[in-house]
C-alpha positions in Angstrom: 154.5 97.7 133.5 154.1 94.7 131.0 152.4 92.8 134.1 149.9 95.4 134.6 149.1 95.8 130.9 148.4 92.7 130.4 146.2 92.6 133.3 144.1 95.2 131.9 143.9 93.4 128.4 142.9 90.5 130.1 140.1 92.2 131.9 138.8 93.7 128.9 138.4 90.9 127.0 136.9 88.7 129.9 134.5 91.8 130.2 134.1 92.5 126.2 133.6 89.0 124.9 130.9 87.6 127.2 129.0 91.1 126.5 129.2 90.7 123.2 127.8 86.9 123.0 125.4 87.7 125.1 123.9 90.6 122.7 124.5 88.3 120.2 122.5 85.4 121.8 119.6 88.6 122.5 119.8 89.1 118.7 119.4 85.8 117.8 116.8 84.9 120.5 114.6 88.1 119.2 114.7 86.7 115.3 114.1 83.0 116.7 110.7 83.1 114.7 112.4 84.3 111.6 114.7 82.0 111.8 112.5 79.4 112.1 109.9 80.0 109.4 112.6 80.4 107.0 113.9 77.1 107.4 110.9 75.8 106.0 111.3 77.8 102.9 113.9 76.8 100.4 116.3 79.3 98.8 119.7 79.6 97.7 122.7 79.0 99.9 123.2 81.0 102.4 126.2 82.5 104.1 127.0 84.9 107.4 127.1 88.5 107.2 126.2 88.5 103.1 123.8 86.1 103.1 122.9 84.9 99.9 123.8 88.2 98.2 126.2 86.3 96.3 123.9 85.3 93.8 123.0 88.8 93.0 126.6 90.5 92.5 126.1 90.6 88.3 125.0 94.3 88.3 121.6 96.1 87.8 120.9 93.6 85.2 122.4 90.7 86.4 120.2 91.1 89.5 117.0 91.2 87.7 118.0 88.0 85.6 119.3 86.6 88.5 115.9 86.6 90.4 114.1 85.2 87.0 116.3 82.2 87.0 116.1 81.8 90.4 112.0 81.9 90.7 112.2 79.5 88.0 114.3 77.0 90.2 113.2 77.0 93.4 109.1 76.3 94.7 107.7 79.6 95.1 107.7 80.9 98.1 111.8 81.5 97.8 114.0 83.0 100.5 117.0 85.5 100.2 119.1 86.7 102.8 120.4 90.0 101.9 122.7 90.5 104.9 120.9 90.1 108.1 117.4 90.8 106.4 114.8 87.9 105.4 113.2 88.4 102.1 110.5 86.1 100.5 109.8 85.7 96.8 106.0 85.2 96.7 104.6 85.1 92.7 101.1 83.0 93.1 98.2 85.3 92.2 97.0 84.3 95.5 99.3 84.7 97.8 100.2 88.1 96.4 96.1 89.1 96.6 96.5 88.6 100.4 100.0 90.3 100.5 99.2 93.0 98.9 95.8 93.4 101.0 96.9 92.7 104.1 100.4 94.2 104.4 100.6 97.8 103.7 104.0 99.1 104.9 107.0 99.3 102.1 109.6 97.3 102.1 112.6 98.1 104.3 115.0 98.8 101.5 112.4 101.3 100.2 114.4 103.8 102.2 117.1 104.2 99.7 115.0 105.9 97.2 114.0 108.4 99.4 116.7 110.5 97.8 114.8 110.8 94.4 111.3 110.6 94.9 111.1 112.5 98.5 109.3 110.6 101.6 105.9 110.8 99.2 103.5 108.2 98.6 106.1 106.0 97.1 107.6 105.6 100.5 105.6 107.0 103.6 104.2 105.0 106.6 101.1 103.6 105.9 99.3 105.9 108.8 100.4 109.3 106.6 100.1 107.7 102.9 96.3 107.4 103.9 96.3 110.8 104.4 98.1 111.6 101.5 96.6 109.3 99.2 92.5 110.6 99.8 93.9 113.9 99.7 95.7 113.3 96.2 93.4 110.8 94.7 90.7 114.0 94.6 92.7 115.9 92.5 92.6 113.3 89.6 88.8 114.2 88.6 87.4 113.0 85.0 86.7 116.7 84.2 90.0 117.8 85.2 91.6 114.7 83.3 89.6 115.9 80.1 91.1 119.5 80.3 94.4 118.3 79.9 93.9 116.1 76.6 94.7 119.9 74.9 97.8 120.2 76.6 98.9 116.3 76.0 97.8 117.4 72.6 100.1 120.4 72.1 103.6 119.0 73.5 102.7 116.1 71.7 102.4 117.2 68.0 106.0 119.5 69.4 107.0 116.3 70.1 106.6 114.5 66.9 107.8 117.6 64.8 111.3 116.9 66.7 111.7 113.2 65.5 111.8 114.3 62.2 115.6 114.8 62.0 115.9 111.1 62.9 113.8 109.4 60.2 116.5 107.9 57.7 119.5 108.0 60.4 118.8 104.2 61.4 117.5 103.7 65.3 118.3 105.8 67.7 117.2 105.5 71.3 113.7 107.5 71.6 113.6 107.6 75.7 115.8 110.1 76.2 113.9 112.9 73.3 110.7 111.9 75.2 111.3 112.1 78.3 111.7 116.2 78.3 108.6 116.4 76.1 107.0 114.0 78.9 108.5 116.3 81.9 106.9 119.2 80.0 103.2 117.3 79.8 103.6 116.2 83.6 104.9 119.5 84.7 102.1 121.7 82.9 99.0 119.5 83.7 100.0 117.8 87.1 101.9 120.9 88.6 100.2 123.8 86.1 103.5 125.5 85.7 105.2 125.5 82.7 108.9 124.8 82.6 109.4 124.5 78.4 111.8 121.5 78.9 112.0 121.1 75.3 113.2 124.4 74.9 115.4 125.0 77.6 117.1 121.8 77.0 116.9 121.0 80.5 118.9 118.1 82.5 116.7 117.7 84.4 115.4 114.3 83.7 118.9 113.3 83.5 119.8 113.9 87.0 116.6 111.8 88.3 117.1 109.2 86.1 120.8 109.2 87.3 119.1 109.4 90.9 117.3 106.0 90.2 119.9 104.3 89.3 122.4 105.0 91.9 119.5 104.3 94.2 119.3 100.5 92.9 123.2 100.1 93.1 123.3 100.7 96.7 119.9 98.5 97.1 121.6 95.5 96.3 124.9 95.9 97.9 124.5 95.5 101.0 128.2 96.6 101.9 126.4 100.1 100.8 123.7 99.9 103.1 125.2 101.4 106.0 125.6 105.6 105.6 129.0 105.5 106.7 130.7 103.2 104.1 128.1 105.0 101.3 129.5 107.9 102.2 133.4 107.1 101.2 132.0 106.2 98.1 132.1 108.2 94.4 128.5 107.0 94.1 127.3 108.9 97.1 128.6 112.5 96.0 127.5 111.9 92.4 124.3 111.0 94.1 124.4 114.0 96.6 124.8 116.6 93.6 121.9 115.3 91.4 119.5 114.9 93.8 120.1 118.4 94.7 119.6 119.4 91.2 116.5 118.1 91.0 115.2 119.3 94.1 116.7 123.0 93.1 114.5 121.9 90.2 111.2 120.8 92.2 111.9 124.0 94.6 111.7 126.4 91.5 108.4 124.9 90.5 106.4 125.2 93.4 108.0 128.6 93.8 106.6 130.0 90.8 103.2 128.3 92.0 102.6 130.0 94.8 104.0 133.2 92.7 101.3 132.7 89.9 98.3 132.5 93.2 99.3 135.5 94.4 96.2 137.7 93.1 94.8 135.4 91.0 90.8 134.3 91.1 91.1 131.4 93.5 88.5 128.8 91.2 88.0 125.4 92.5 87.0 124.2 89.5 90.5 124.6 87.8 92.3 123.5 91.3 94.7 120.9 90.4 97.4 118.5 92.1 99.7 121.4 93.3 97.4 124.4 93.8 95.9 122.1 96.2 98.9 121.1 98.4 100.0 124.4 98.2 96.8 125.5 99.9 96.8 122.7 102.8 100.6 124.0 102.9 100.3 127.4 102.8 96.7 128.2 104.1 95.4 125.7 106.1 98.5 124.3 107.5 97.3 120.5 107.5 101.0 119.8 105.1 104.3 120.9 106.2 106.9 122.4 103.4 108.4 119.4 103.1 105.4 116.9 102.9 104.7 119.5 99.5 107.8 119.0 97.8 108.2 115.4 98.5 105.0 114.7 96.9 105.6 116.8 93.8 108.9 114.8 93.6 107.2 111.7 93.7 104.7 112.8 90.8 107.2 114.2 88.6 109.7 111.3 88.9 106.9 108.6 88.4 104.9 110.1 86.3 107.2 111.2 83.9 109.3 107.7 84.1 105.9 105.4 83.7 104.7 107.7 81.0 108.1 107.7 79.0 109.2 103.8 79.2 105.4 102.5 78.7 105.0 104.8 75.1 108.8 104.1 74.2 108.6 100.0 74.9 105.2 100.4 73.0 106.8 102.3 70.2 109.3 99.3 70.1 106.3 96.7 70.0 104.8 98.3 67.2 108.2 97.9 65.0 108.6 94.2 65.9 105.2 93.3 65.1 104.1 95.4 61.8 100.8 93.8 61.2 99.7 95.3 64.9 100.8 98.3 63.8 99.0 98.7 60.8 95.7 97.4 62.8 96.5 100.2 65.2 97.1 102.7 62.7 93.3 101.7 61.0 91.7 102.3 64.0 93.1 105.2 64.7 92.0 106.3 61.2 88.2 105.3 61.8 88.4 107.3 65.0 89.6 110.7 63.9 88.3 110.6 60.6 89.0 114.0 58.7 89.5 115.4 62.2 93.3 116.9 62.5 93.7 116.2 66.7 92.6 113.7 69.2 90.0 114.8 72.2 89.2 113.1 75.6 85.6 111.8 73.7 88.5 110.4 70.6 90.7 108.1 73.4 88.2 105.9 74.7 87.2 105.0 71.5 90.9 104.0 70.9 89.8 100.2 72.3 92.6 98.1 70.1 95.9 100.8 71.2 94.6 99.8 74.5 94.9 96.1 74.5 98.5 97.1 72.5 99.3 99.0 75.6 98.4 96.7 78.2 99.9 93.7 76.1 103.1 95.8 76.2 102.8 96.8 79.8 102.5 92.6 80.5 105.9 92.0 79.2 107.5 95.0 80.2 105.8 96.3 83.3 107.1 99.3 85.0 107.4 98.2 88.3 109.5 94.5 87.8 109.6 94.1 91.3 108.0 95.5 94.5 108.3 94.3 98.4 106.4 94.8 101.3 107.4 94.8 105.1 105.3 92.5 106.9 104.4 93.8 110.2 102.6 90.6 111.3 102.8 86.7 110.4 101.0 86.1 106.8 99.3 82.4 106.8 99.9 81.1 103.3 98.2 77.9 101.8 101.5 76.2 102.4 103.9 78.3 104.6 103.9 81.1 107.0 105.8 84.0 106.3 107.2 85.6 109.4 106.5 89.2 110.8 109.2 91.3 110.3 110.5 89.7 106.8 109.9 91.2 103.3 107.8 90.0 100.6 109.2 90.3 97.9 106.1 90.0 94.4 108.2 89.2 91.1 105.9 91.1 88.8 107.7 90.9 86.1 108.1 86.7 86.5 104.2 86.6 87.2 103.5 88.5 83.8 105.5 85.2 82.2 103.9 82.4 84.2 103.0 79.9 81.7 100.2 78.8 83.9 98.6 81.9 83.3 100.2 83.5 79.7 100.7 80.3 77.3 103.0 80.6 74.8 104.1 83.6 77.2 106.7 85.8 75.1 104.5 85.8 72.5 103.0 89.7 71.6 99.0 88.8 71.7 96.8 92.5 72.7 93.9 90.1 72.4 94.8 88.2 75.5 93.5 91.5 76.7 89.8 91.3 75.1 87.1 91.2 77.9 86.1 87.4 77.7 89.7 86.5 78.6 90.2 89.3 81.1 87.7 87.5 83.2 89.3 83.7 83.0 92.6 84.9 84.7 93.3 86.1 88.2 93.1 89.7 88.9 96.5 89.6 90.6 98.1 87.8 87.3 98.4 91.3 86.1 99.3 94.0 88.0 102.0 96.5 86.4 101.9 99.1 88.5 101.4 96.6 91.8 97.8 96.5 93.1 95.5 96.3 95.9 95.2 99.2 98.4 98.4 100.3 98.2 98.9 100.7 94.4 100.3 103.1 92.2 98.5 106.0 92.4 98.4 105.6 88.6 96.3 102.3 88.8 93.2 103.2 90.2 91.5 102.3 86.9 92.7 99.0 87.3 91.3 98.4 90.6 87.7 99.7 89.3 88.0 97.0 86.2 88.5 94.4 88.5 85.2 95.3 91.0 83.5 95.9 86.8 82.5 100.0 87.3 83.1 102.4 84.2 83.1 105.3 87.0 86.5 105.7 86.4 88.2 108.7 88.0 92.3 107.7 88.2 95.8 109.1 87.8 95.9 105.9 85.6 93.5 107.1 83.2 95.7 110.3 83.2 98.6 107.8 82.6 96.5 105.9 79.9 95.6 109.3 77.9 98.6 110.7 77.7 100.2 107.8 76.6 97.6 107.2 74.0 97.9 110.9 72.8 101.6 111.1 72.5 101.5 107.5 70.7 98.7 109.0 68.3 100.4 112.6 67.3 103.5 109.9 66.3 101.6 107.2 64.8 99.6 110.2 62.5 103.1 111.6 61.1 105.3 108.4 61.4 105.9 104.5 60.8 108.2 102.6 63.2 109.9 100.7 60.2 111.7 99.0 62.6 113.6 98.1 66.0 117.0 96.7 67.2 115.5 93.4 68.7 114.3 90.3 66.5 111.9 89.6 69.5 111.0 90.5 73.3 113.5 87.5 74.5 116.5 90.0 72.9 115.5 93.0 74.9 117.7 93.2 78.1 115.9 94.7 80.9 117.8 96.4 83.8 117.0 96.5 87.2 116.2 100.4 88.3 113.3 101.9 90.2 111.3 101.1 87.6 112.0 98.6 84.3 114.6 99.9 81.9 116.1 99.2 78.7 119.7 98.0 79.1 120.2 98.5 74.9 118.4 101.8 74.9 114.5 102.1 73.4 115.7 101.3 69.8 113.7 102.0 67.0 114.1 103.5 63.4 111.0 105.6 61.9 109.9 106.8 58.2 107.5 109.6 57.0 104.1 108.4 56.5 102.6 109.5 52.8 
């Protein structure tokens, strides 16, 4: 009996153990031009099976620090090895111009957010973004943007009227307030439902936020990566039950859309974002159900998170720096004049809270860091990067290049006049990513760089409402001051998009 067992154990493993080097070999023999353009790049230490994940394991902050310090050591490009997957840090202007041009498809680990945002722009395969992209893009037109400067307007000044019962109570943390008015603003001119967040004191942009975040956990741990290990985990039914709170949310919404058509006069002039995909959806079948509510979680989710972190970190600009503030406040003065409320003709003429904006938008983009999957070889000036790797673009470490940004922490709007615009490369700012596959937020951007003024852009939506909301606060309120001494204090954390490990701190006063 014994003889025979071990017999049959010896079979197996004279069966098993050759089969098993031989996929191995297969494995390796597949990656052999992976393995080899890597080894011309320099990078941390590396290890089997983690890689050099090790350098990473500090948490959601850690990680973003992490990467800083290690752009700053090694030649860019860098490599990483997160587990079995090549990554390369690439953060010239130049390199990331042909990147970003040439290589279209998301990064691999791009998957993991699907929860949140939905298989939506953020996320689809280049072949179906196109499709989605043209068919969005048309739904941002200038006269449709100007119709909504009322409604930024409105939940605006309801916003402001709320931050009274924080002025003399110190600083408090002003993202979380915002955010609901935001979701109310997105939800109303985006979606053109209103869901009175505000007054319904909804969780809802607690449970996306919460979303995000669990997302970028399980990004960077790659003993998460697999489903079946996520699954045993606490993070992947908290995960589970938010998610579906949101898209019980997103459901609702597009639910009372198609209720509100029923009937009504079918105008394509007031046709926005979701009356159109509920039309290809509904009547022309070109967009399945789910194609509809992934997109409408993608805008919701970005554009109420860009909208919210870009007014909040500018908020906290203004309190570190009070002689911008008061130049900001004097323009803003000239342009309304006697008048009580800012319209579309009013924000363009807003040219100085721009440059604070973008100033603020350099040092604490949105997007810190973005990766693309490279589905063919990319010839560098110096290296080639291998198909089937990521890039990996640094924003946030481009926006600080010395090279580019002297004296680089410093707050300067003026770095954003026109004359010095045009000394720096276009891809030296980018902070909602760039070139064809860009935010859909940062078509305005784009048109800057090729010098047009036609500018018809879910950015310039993003820009308005921003400079609306910061308007109806700056009218009522002084930021009197912040919790950080200077941008080196502010801990950024690594999320879907930037956040503010410390909270948006600031402290206001009544103005006379």
């Amino acid at each position: 009996m014994l003889k025979t067992y071990t017999t049959t154990t010896n079979v197996l493993l004279f069966t098993c153990v050759p089969l098993v080097l031989l996929l191995w070999v297969k494995f390796l023999w597949k990656r052999r031009w992976l393995y080899y353009y890597a080894s011309k790049i320099d990078g941390p230490l590396s290890f089997p099976v983690i890689g050099s994940t090790h350098v990473l394991f500090q948490g959601n902050h850690g990680i973003l620090q992490n990467i800083v310090q290690l752009i700053q050591k090694y030649k860019a490009p860098m490599k990483l090895w997160l587990g079995d997957k090549l990554v390369i840090v690439v953060s010239r202007p130049e390199d990331v111009e042909k990147i970003l041009n040439n290589s279209l498809e998301k990064g691999l680990m791009y998957k993991f957010v699907i929860p949140v945002f939905g298989d939506g722009l953020f996320t689809r395969p280049v072949k179906e973004w196109k499709k989605h992209r043209k068919v969005i893009s048309l739904t941002f037109n200038q006269h449709t943007l100007n119709s909504f400067v009322e409604i930024f307007v409105l939940y605006s000044n309801t916003f402001a009227k709320t931050l009274e019962e924080y002025v003399g109570h110190g600083c408090f943390d002003i993202f979380p307030v915002m955010s609901v008015s935001v979701l109310d603003i997105v939800c109303h001119t985006v979606m053109g439902t209103e869901v009175d967040a505000m007054k319904t004191d909804t969780k809802c942009t607690n449970w996306f936020f919460r979303a995000s975040e669990l997302c970028s956990i399980r990004l960077f741990n790659i003993f998460l990566h697999p489903n079946f290990i996520w699954k045993l985990t606490p993070f992947s039914k908290e995960s589970d039950s938010v998610c579906a709170q949101f898209s019980s949310f997103v459901q609702k919404i597009i639910n009372k859309k198609r209720s509100d058509r029923i009937g009504s006069d079918d105008d394509q002039r007031k046709k926005i974002f979701l009356d159109h995909l509920i039309q290809l959806t509904d009547e022309k079948g070109t967009w399945t159900d789910q194609e509809l509510i992934d997109e409408t979680k993608t805008l919701i989710v970005s554009g109420t998170d860009a909208i919210t972190s870009t007014a909040s970190f500018v908020l906290m600009m203004l309190g570190m720096h009070p002689e911008v503030q008061e130049r900001v406040y004097k323009e803003l003065c000239l342009v309304l004049e006697d008048a009580k409320t800012v319209t579309a003709e009013d924000l363009p003429k807003l040219v100085y809270l721009e440059r604070v904006i973008k100033e603020t938008l350099r040092l604490l983009p949105p997007a810190t860091i973005i990766g693309r999957h490279l589905t063919e070889d990319v010839s560098l000036k110096e290296h080639v990067l291998p198909k089937g790797c990521t890039a990996m673009i640094p924003i946030i470490s481009i926006h600080k290049d010395e090279n580019v940004w002297p004296d680089p922490l410093k707050f300067d709007p003026d770095r954003f006049l026109p004359e010095e615009v045009v000394k720096r490369h276009p891809y030296s700012y980018m902070p909602f990513s760039a070139g064809p596959r860009n935010c859909i937020g940062n078509i305005l951007v784009e048109l800057e760089r090729i010098g047009t003024t036609d500018v018809v852009s879910g950015f310039n939506y993003g820009m308005m409402a921003v400079k609306t909301m910061l308007v109806e606060i700056l009218k009522s309120y002084k930021v009197t001051g912040t919790a950080f001494k200077s941008v080196s204090d502010i801990k950024l954390t690594f999320d879907i998009s930037t956040k503010c490990l410390d909270g948006y701190q600031v402290k206001l006063a009544k103005r006379d």
